[in-house]
C-alpha beads as a LAMMPS data file, in Angstrom:
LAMMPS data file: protein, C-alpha beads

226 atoms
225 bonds

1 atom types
1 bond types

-500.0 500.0 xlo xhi
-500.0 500.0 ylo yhi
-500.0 500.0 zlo zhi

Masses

1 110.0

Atoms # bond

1 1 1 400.688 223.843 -445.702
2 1 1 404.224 223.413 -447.802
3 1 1 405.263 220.478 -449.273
4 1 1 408.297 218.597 -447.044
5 1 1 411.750 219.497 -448.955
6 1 1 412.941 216.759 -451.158
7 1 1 410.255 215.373 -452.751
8 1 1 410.310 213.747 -455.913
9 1 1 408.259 214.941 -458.740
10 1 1 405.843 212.029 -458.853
11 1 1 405.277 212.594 -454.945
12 1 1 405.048 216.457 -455.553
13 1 1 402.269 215.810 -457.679
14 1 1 400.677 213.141 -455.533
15 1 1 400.986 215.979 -452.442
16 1 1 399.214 218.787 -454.925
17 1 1 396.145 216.217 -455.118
18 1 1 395.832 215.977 -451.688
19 1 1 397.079 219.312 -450.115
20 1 1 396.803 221.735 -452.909
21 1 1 398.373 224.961 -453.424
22 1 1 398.700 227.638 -455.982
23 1 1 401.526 228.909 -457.812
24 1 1 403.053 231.966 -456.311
25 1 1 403.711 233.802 -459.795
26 1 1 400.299 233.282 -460.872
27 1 1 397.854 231.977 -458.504
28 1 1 396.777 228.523 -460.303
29 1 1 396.290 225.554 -458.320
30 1 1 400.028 223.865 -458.959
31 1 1 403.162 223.493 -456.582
32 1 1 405.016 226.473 -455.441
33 1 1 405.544 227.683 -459.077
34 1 1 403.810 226.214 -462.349
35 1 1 406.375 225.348 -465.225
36 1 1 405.677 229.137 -467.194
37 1 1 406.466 231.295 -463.969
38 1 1 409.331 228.931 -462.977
39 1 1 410.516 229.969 -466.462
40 1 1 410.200 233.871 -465.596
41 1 1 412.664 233.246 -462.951
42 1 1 415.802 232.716 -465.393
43 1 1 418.517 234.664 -464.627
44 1 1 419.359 237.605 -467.448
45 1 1 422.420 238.794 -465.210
46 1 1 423.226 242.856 -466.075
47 1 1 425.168 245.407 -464.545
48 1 1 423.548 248.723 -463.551
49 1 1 425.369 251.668 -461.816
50 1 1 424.310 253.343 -458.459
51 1 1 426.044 256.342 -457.339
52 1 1 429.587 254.815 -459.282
53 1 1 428.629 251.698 -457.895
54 1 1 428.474 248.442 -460.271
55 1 1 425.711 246.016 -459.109
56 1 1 424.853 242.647 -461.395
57 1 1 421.465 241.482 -461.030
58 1 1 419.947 238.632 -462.237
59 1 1 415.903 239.537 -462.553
60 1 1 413.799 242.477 -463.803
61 1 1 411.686 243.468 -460.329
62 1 1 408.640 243.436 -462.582
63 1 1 405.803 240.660 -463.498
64 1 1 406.388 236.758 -462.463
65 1 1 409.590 238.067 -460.597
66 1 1 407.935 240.984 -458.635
67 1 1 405.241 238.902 -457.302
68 1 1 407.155 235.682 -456.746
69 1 1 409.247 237.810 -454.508
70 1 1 406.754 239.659 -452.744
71 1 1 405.284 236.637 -451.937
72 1 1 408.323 235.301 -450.682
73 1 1 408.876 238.240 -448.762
74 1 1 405.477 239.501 -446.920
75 1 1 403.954 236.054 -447.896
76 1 1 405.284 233.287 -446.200
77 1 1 405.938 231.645 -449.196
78 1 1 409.320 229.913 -448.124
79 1 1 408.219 227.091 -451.086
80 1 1 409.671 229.360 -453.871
81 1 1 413.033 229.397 -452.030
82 1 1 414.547 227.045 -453.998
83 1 1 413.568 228.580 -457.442
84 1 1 415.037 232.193 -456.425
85 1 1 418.358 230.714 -454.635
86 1 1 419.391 230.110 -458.756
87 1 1 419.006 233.506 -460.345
88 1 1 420.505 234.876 -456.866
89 1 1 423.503 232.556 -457.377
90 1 1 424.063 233.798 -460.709
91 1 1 424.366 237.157 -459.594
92 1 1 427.129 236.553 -456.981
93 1 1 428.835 234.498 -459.496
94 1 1 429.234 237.242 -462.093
95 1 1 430.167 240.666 -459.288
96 1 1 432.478 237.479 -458.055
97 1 1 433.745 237.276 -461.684
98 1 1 436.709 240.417 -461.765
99 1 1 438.310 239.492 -458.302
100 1 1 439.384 236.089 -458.555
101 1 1 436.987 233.722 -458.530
102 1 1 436.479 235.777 -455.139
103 1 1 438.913 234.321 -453.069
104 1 1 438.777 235.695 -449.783
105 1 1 435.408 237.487 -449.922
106 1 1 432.999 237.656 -447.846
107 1 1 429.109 237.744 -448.740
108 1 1 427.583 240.415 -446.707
109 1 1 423.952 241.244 -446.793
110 1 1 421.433 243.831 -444.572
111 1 1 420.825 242.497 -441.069
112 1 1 417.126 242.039 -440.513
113 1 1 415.314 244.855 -437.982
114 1 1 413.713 243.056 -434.866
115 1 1 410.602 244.227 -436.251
116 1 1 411.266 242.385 -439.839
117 1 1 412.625 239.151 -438.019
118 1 1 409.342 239.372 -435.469
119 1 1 407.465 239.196 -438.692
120 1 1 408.475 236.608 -441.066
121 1 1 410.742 234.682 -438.992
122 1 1 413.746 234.337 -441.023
123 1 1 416.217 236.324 -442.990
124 1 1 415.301 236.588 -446.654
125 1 1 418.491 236.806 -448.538
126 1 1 420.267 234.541 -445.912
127 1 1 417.587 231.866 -446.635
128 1 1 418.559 232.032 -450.538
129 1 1 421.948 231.908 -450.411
130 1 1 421.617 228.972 -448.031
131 1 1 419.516 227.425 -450.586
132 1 1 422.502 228.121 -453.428
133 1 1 425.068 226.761 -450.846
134 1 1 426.473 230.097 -450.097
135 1 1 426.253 231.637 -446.712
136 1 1 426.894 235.229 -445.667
137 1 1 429.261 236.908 -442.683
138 1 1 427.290 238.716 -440.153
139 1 1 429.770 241.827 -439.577
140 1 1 426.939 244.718 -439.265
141 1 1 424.136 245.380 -437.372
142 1 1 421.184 247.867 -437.139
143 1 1 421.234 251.150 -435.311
144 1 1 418.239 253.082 -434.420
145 1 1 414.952 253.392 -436.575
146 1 1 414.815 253.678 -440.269
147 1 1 411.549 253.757 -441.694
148 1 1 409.865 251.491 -444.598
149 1 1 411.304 252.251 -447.903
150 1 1 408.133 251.660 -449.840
151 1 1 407.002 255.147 -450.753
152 1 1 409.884 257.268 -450.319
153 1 1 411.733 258.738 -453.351
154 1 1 415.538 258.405 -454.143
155 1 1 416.459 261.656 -451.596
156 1 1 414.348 260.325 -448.830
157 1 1 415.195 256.999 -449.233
158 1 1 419.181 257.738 -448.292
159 1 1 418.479 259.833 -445.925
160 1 1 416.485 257.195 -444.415
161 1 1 419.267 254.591 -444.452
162 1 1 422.287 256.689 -443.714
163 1 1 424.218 256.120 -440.708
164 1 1 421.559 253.095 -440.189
165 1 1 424.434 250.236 -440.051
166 1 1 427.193 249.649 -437.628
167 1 1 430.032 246.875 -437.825
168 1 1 430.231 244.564 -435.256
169 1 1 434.090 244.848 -435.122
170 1 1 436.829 246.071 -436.901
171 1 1 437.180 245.286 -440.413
172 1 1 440.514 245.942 -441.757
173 1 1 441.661 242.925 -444.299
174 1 1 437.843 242.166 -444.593
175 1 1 437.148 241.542 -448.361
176 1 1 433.084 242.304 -449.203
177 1 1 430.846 241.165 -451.544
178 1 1 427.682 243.056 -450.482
179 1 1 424.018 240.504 -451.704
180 1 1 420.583 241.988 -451.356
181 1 1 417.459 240.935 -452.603
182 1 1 416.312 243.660 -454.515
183 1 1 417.926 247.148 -455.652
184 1 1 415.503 250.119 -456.179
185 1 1 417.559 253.451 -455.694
186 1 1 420.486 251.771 -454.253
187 1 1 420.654 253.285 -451.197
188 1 1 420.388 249.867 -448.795
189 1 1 423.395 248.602 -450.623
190 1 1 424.891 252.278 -450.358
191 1 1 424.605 252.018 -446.610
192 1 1 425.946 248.561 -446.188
193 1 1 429.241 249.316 -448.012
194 1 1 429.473 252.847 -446.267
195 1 1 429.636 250.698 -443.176
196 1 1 431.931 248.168 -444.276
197 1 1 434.130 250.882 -445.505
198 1 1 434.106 253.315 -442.142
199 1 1 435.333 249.662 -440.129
200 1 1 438.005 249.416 -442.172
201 1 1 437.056 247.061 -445.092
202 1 1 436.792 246.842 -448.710
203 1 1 433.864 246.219 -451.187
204 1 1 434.769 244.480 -453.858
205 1 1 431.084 244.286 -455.654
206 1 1 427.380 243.831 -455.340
207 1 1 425.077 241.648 -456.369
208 1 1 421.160 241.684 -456.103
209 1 1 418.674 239.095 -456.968
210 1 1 416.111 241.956 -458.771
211 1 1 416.640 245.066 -459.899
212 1 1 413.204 247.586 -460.472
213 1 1 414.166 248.394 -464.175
214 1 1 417.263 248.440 -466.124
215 1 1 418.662 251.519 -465.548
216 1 1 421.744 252.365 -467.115
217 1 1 422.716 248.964 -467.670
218 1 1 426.521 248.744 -468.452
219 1 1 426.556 245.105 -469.422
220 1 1 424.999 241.925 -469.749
221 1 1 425.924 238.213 -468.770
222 1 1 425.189 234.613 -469.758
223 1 1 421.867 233.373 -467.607
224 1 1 423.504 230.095 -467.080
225 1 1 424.923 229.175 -463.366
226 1 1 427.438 227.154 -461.823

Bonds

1 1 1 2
2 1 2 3
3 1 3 4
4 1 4 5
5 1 5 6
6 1 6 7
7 1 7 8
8 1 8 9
9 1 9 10
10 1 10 11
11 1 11 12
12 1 12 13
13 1 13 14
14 1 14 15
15 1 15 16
16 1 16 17
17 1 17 18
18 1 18 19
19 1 19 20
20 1 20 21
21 1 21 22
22 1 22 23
23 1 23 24
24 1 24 25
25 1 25 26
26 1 26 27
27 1 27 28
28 1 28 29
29 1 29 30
30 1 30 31
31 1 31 32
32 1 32 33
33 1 33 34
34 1 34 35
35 1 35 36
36 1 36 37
37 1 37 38
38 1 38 39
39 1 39 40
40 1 40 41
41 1 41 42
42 1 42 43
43 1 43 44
44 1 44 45
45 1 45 46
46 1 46 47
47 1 47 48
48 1 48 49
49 1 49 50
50 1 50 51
51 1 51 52
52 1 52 53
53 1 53 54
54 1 54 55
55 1 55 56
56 1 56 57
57 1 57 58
58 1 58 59
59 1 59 60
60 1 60 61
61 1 61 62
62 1 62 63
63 1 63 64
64 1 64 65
65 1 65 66
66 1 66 67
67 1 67 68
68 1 68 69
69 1 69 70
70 1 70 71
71 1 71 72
72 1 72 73
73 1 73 74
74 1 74 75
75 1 75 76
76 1 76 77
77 1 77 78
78 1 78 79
79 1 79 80
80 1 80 81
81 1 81 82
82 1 82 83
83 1 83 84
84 1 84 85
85 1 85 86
86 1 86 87
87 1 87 88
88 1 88 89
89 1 89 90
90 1 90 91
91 1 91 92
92 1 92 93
93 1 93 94
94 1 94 95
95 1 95 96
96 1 96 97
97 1 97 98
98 1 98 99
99 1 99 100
100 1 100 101
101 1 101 102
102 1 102 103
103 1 103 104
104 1 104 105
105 1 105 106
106 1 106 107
107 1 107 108
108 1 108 109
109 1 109 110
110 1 110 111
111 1 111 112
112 1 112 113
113 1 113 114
114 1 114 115
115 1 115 116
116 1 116 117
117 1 117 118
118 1 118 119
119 1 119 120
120 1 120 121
121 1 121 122
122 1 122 123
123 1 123 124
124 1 124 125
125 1 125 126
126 1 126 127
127 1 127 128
128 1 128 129
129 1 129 130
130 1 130 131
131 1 131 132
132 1 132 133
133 1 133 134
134 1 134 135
135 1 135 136
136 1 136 137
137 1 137 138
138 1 138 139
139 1 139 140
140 1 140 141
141 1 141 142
142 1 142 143
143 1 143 144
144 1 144 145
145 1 145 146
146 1 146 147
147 1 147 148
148 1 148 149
149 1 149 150
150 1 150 151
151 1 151 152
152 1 152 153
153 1 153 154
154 1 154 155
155 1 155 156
156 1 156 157
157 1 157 158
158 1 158 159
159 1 159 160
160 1 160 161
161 1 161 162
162 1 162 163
163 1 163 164
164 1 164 165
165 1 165 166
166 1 166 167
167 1 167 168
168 1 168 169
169 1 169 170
170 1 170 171
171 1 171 172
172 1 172 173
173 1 173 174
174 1 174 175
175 1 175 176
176 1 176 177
177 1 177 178
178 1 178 179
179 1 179 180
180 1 180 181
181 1 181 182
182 1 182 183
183 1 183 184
184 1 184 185
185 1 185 186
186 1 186 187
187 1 187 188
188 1 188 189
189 1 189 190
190 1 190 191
191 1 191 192
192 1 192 193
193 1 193 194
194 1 194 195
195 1 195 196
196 1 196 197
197 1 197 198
198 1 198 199
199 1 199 200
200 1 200 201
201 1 201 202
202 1 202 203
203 1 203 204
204 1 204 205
205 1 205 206
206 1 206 207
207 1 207 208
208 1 208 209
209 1 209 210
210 1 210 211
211 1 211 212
212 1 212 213
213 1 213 214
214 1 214 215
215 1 215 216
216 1 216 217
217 1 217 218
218 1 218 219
219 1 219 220
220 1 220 221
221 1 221 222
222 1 222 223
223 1 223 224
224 1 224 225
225 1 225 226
């Protein structure tokens, strides 16, 4: 059972006596994250290129971040919401950075699959930004069957995705900031702004909580946040 939101500190620590948990970066008895993996989670925003693409990203997909996340995720482990909405936030901030402050844009991220939202129950990016006071524009939606990603290499994986989004109406005038949760080959965010695009509407940047390793990195940005 999860802590109600809000809590102070004392009463967090009261709660931990009497309906412990363990830390979801490490696995100690603690809150949702002890003080050393809550740490791990600063954001170290960098740019990486996909396919010409610039993404910013604000974590390494490795260590405290990889299993925080994947905990998150497949876990259930709503708790370390809050902690992730911060290093997410910073990412938006800084693809938001070159277009004006981002006036006009719209955050777009990858609509769940019936089978994901059967599953967990709620929309994983969508629950972050919520948590940094953002919110996203549902414009695109799922077509046919895609398979898991996990496994697959770089070819298979866009293969996979291609042709696997459709907007929900025409987009022309519609300014995009596409915001996943983590960026492995690219190809998700690939397919979301090849969809934006084919409706009519523009991609101005991308931004990803996690990245698996810095490849190519083109630049790097301060960790602090709005």
């Amino acid at each position: 059972m999860r802590p109600p939101h809000g809590l102070s500190r004392a009463a967090l620590d009261a709660w931990a006596v009497v309906m412990p948990t363990e830390c979801s970066g490490c696995g100690l008895p603690d809150r949702a994250l002890c003080g050393v993996c809550l740490a791990g989670l600063a954001p170290q925003v960098h740019g990486s290129e996909r396919a010409g693409v610039l993404v910013w990203s604000a974590l390494d997909y490795s260590g405290v971040a990889r299993r925080v996340l994947g905990a998150f995720k497949d876990g259930g482990r709503t708790d370390a919401a809050g902690a992730l909405a911060a290093p997410l936030r910073a990412a938006v901030s800084a693809a938001l950075e070159p277009v004006l402050e981002g006036a006009g844009v719209h955050l777009v991220t990858v609509p769940s699959s019936r089978q994901a939202w059967r599953i967990r129950g709620y929309h994983p990016v969508n629950l972050l930004l919520g948590h940094s006071g953002l919110r996203a524009t549902p414009v695109l939606r799922p077509v046919g069957q895609t398979q898991d990603q996990v496994g697959l290499g770089s070819a298979e994986r866009g293969r996979n995705r291609t042709g696997s989004l459709v907007a929900l109406r025409p987009l022309h005038g519609f300014r995009a900031l596409v915001v996943d949760d983590i960026l492995t080959t690219g190809a998700t965010i690939l397919e979301v702004r090849r969809a934006v695009l084919a409706a009519g509407g523009e991609v101005v940047g991308v931004a990803t909580l996690a990245e698996t390793r810095r490849r190519f990195p083109v630049a790097r940005r301060s960790s602090e946040t709005d």
